[in-house]
TORKOL-4160 file (C-alpha; in steps of 0.2 Angstrom, whole numbers, padded with zeros to 4 digits, m for minus):
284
<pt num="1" X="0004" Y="0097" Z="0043"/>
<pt num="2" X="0013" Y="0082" Z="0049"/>
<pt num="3" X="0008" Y="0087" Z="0067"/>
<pt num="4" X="m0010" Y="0084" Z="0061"/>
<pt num="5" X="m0006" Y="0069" Z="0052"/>
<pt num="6" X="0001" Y="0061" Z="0067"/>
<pt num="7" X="m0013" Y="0064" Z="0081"/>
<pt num="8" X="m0028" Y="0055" Z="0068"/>
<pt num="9" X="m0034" Y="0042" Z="0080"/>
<pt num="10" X="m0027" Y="0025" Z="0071"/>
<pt num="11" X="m0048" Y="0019" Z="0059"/>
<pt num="12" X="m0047" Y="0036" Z="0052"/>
<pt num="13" X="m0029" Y="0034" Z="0049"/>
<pt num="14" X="m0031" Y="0019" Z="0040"/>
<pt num="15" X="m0046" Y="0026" Z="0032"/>
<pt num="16" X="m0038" Y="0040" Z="0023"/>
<pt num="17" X="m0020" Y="0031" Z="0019"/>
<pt num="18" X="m0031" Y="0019" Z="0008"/>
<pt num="19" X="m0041" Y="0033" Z="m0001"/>
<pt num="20" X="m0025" Y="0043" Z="m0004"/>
<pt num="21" X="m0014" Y="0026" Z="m0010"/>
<pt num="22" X="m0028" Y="0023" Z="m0022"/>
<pt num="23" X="m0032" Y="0040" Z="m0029"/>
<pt num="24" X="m0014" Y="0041" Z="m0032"/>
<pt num="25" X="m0011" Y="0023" Z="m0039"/>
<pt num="26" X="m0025" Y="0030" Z="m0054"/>
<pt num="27" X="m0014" Y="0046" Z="m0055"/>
<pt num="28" X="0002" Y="0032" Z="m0058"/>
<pt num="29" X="m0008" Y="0022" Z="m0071"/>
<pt num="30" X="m0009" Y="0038" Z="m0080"/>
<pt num="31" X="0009" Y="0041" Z="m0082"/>
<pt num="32" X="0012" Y="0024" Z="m0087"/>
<pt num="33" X="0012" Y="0026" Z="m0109"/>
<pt num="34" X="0022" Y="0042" Z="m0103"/>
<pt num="35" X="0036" Y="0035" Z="m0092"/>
<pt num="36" X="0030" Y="0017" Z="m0090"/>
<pt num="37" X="0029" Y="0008" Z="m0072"/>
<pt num="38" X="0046" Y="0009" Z="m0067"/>
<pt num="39" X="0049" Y="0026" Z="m0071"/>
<pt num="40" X="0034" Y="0030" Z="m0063"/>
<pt num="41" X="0039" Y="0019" Z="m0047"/>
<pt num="42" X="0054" Y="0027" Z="m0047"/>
<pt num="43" X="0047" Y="0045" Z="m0049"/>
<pt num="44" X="0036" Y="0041" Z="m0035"/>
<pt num="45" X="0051" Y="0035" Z="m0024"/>
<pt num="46" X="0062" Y="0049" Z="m0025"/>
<pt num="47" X="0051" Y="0064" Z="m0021"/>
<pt num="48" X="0043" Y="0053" Z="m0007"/>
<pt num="49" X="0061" Y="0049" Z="m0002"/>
<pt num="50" X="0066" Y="0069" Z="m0001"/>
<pt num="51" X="0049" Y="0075" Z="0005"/>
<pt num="52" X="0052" Y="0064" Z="0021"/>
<pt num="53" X="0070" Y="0066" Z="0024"/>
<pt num="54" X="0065" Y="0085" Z="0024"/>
<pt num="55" X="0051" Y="0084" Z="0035"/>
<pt num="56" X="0057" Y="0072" Z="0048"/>
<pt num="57" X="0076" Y="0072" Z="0046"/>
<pt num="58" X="0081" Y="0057" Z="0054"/>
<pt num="59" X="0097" Y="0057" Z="0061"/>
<pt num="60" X="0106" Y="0041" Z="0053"/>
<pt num="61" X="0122" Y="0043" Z="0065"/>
<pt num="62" X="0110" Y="0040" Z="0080"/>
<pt num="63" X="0100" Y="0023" Z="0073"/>
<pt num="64" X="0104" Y="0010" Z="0082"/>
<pt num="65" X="0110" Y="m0007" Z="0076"/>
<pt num="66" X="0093" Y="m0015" Z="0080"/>
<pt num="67" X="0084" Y="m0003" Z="0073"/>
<pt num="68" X="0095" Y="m0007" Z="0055"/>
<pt num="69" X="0090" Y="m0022" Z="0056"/>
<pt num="70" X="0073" Y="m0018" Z="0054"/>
<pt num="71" X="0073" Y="m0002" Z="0045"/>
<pt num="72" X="0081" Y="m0007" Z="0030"/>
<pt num="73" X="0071" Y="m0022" Z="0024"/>
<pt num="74" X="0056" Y="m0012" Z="0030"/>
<pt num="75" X="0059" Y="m0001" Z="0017"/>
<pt num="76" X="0067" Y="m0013" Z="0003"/>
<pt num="77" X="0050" Y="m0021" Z="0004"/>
<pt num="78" X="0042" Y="m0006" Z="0004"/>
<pt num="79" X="0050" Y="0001" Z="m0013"/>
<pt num="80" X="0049" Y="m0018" Z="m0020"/>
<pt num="81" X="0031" Y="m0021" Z="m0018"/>
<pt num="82" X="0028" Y="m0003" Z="m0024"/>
<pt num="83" X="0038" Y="m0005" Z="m0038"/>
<pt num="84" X="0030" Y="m0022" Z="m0043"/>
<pt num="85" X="0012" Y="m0016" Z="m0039"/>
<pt num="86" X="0014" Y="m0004" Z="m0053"/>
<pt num="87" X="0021" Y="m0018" Z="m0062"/>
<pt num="88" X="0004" Y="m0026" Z="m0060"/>
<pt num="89" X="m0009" Y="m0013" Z="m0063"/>
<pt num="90" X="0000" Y="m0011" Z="m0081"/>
<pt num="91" X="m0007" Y="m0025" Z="m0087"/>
<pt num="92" X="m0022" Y="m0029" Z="m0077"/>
<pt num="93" X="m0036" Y="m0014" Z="m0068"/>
<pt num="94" X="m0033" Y="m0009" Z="m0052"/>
<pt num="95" X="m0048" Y="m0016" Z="m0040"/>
<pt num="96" X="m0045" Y="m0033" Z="m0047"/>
<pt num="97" X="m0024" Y="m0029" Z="m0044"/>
<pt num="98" X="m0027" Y="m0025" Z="m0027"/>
<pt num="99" X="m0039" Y="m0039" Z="m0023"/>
<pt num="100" X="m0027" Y="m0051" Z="m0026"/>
<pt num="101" X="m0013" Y="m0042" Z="m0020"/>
<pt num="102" X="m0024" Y="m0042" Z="m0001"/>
<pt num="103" X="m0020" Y="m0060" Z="0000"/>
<pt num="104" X="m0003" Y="m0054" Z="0007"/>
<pt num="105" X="m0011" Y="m0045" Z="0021"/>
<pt num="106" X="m0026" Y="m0060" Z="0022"/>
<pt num="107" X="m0012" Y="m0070" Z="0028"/>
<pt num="108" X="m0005" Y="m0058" Z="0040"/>
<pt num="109" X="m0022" Y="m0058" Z="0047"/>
<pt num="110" X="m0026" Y="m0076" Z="0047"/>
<pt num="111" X="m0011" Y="m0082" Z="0055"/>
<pt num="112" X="m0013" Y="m0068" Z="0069"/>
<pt num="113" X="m0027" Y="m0072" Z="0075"/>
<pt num="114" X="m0034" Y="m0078" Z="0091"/>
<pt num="115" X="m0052" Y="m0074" Z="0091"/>
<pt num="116" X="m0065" Y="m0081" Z="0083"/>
<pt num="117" X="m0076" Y="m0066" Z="0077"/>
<pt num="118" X="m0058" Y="m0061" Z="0068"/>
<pt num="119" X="m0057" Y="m0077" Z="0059"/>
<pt num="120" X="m0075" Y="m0075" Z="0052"/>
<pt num="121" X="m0071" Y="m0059" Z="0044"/>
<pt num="122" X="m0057" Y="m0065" Z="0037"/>
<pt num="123" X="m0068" Y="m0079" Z="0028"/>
<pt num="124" X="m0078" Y="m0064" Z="0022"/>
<pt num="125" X="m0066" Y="m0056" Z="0015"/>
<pt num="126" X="m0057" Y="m0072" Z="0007"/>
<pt num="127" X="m0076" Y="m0074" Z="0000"/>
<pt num="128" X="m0072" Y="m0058" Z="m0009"/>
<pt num="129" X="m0056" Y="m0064" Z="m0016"/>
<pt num="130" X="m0062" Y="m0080" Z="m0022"/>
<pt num="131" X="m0077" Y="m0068" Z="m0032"/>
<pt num="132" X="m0065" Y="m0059" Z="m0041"/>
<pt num="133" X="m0050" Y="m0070" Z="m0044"/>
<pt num="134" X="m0049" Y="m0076" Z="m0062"/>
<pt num="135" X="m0051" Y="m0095" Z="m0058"/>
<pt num="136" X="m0053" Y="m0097" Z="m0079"/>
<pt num="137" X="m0044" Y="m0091" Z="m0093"/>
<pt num="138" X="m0057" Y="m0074" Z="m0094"/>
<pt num="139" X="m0042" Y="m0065" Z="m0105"/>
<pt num="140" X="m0035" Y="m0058" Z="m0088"/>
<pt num="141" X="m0015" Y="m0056" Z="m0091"/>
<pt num="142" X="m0008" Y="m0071" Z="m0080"/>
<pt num="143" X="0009" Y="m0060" Z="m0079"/>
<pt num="144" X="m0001" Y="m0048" Z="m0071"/>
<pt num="145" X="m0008" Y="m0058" Z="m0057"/>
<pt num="146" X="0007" Y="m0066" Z="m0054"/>
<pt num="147" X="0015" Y="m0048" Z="m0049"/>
<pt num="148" X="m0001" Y="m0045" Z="m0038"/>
<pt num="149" X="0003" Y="m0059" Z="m0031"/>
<pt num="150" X="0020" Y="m0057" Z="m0026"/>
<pt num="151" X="0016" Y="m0036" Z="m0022"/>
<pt num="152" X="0005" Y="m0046" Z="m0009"/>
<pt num="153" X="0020" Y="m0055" Z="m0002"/>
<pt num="154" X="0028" Y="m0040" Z="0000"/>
<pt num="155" X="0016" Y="m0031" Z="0008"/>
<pt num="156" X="0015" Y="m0045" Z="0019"/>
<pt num="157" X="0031" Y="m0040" Z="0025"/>
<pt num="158" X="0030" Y="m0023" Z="0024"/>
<pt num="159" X="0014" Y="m0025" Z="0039"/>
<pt num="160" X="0025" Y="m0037" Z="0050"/>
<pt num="161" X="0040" Y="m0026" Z="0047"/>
<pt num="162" X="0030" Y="m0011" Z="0051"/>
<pt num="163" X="0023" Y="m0016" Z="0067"/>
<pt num="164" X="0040" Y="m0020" Z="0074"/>
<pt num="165" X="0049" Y="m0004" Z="0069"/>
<pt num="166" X="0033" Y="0004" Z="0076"/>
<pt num="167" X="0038" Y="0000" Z="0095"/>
<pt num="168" X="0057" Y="0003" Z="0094"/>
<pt num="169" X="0058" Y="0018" Z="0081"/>
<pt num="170" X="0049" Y="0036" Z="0080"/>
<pt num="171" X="0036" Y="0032" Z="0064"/>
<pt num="172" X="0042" Y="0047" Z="0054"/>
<pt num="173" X="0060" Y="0044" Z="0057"/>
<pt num="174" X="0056" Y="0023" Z="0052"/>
<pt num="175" X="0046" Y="0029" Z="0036"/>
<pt num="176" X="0060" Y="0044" Z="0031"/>
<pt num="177" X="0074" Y="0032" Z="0034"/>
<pt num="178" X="0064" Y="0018" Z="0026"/>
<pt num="179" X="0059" Y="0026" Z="0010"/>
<pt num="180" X="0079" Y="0033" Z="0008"/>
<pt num="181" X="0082" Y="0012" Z="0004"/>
<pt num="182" X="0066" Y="0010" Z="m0004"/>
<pt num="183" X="0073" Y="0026" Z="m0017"/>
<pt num="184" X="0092" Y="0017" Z="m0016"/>
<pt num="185" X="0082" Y="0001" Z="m0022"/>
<pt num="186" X="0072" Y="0006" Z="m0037"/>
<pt num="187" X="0080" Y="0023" Z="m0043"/>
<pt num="188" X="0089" Y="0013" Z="m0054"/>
<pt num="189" X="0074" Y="0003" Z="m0063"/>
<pt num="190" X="0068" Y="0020" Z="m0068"/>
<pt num="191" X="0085" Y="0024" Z="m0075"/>
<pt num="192" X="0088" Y="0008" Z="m0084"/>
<pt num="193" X="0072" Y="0009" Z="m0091"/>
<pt num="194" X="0074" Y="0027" Z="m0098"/>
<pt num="195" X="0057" Y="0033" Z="m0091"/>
<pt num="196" X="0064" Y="0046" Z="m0083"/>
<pt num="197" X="0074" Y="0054" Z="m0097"/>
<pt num="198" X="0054" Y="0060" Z="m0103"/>
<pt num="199" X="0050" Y="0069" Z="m0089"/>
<pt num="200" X="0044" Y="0087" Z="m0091"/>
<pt num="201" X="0043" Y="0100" Z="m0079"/>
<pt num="202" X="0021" Y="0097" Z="m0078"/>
<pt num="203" X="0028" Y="0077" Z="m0075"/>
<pt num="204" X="0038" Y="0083" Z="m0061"/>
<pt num="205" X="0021" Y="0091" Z="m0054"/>
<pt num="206" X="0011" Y="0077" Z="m0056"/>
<pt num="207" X="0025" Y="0068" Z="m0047"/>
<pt num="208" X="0025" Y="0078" Z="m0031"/>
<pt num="209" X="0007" Y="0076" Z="m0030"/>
<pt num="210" X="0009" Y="0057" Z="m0034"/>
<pt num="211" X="0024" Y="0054" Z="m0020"/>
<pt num="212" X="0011" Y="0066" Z="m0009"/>
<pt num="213" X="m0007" Y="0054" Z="m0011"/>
<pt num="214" X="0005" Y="0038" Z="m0012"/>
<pt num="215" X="0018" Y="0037" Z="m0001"/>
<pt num="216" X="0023" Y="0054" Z="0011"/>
<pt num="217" X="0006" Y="0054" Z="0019"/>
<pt num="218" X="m0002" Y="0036" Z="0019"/>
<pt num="219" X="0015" Y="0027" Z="0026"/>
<pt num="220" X="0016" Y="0040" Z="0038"/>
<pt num="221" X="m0002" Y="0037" Z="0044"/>
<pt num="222" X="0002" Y="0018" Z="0042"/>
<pt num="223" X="0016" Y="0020" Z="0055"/>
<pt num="224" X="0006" Y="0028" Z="0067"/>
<pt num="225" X="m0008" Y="0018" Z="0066"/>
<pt num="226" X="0002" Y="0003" Z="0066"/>
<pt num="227" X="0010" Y="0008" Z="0081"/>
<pt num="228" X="m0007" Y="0007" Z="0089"/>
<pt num="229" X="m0017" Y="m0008" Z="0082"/>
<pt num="230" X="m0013" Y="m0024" Z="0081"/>
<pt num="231" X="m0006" Y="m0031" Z="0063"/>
<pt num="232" X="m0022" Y="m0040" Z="0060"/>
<pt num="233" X="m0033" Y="m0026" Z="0064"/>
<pt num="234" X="m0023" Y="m0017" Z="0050"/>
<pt num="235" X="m0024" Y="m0031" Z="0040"/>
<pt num="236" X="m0042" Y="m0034" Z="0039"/>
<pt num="237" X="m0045" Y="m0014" Z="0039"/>
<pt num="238" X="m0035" Y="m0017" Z="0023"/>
<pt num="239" X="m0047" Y="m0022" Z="0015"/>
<pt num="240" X="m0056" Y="m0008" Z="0007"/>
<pt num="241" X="m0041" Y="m0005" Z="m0002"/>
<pt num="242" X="m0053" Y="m0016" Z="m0016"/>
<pt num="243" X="m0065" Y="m0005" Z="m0014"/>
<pt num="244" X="m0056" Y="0011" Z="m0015"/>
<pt num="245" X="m0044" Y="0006" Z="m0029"/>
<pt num="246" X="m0062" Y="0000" Z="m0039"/>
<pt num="247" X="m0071" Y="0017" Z="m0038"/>
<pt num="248" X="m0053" Y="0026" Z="m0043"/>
<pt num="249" X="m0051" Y="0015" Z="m0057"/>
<pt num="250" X="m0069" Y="0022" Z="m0061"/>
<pt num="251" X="m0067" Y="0037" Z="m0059"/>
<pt num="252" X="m0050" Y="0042" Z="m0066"/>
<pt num="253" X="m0047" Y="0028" Z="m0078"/>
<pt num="254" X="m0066" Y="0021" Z="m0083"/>
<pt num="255" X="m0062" Y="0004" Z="m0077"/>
<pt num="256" X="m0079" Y="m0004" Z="m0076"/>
<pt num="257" X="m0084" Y="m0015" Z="m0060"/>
<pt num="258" X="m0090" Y="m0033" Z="m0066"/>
<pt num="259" X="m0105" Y="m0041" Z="m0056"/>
<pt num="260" X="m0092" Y="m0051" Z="m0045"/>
<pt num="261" X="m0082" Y="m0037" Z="m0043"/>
<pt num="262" X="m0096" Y="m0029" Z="m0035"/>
<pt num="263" X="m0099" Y="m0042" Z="m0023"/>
<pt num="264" X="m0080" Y="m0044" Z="m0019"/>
<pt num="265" X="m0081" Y="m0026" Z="m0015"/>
<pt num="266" X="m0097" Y="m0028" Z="m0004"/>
<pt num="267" X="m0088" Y="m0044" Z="0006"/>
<pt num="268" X="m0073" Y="m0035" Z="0009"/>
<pt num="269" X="m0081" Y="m0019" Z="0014"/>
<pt num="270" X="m0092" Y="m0029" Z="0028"/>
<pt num="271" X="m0077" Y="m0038" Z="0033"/>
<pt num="272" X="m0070" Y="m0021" Z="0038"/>
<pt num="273" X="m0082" Y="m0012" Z="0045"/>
<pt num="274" X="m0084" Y="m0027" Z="0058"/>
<pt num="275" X="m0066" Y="m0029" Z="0061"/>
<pt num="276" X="m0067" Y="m0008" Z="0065"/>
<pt num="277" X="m0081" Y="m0014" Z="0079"/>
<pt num="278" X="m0075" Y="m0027" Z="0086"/>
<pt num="279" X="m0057" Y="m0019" Z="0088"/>
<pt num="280" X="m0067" Y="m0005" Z="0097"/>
<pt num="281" X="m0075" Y="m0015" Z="0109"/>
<pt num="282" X="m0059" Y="m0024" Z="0110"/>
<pt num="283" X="m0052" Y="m0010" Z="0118"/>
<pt num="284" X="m0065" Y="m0004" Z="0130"/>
């Protein structure tokens, strides 16, 4: 299996880390009256975490001092903007969540480009944003947007951090090793907070399928494709994460798509399929 994951060309990739994070982050807000946010974050973590040392077993003696320096706040953002994603689509739905949480990315995107045609999908995509974003009090929980927010930070880092352990550092070993600080970070959330001590042995399943759509297999395939795309081709291609995360909170949790929500997700979903194009011709 990982041998498959590792040689998908870098769209497809990215294509299929998006529909797994979001299928799984509905299976997450699922578990939330159960085990609540952290204990789901944390449930997450820690399987992702063993499931990847096992797989790729990462020889920690042999990482090199550069590569600490990289590895570890690569993977302390990673378990920080999970943990505060959940954090966020507990009080408000998912499409709108990740929407604003893109802004992180948006950034990453904006501020690397050189090109012109990237700069315009960008716009389109900020269009989407501005669409969705509750510019008036419309009963959405502020609390939440403030942690979509900051989950956007993070995943902000989390792409710049990425790119550069990609070029020095095997990407299952980076994600393995990364994930083990991201489980040392927010193990103990789950614990203070007592979701774990409800867990049952169907939880435990759910939780292996969880770390598998959210984490195991779409970071892996982030590292690879990060390793061969620039940041702010993965940035924009980020943004059907909208999309995706809108039709799963449809699906799964009956989370109903406002008219502005549907034209957010129409903008962004332009904005990618351009950016796909154009970094194919880019590459030519």
């Amino acid at each position: 299996m990982k041998d498959k994951l590792i040689n998908i060309p870098p769209v497809p990739a990215v294509l299929f880390a998006i529909i797994s994070v979001q299928s799984g982050a509905a299976i997450a807000k699922g578990l939330f009256p159960i085990i609540g946010a952290t204990g789901t974050a944390s449930l997450r973590i820690a399987i992702s975490a063993i499931i990847l040392l096992a797989v790729y077993r990462p020889n920690l003696s042999k990482i090199t001092a550069r590569q600490w320096k990289f590895v570890i706040p690569y993977g302390l953002s990673l378990g920080a903007m999970n943990l505060i994603f959940y954090l966020a689509i507990e009080r408000i739905p998912i499409g709108l969540a990740v929407t604003l949480e893109f802004i992180g990315p948006l950034l990453v995107a904006v501020l690397g480009s050189k090109r012109i045609i990237d700069f315009l999908w960008v716009l389109l995509a900020a269009a989407g944003i501005v669409l969705i974003a509750p510019w008036s009090n419309n009963g959405i929980d502020l609390v939440g947007v403030l942690f979509a927010l900051l989950a956007g930070a993070l995943w902000a880092s989390y792409i710049v951090l990425g790119g550069k352990i990609s070029k020095i550092m095997e990407g299952g070993e980076a994600v393995a090793t990364g994930m083990l600080f991201a489980a040392l970070l927010i193990v103990p959330f789950g614990i203070i907070g007592n979701g774990l001590n409800n867990l049952t042995p169907s939880l435990w399943g759910l939780g292996i399928a969880l770390a598998l759509l959210s984490s195991a297999i779409p970071f892996t395939l982030e590292m690879k494709a990060l390793g061969q795309m620039p940041a702010r081709t993965f940035s924009i291609l980020m943004s059907l994460e909208p999309a995706a995360a809108s039709i799963c909170g449809l699906l799964f949790l009956q989370e109903y798509l406002t008219v502005n929500e549907i034209l957010a997700v129409i903008f962004v979903i332009i904005a990618s399929v351009g950016a796909t194009l154009t970094s194919r011709q880019k590459k030519i």
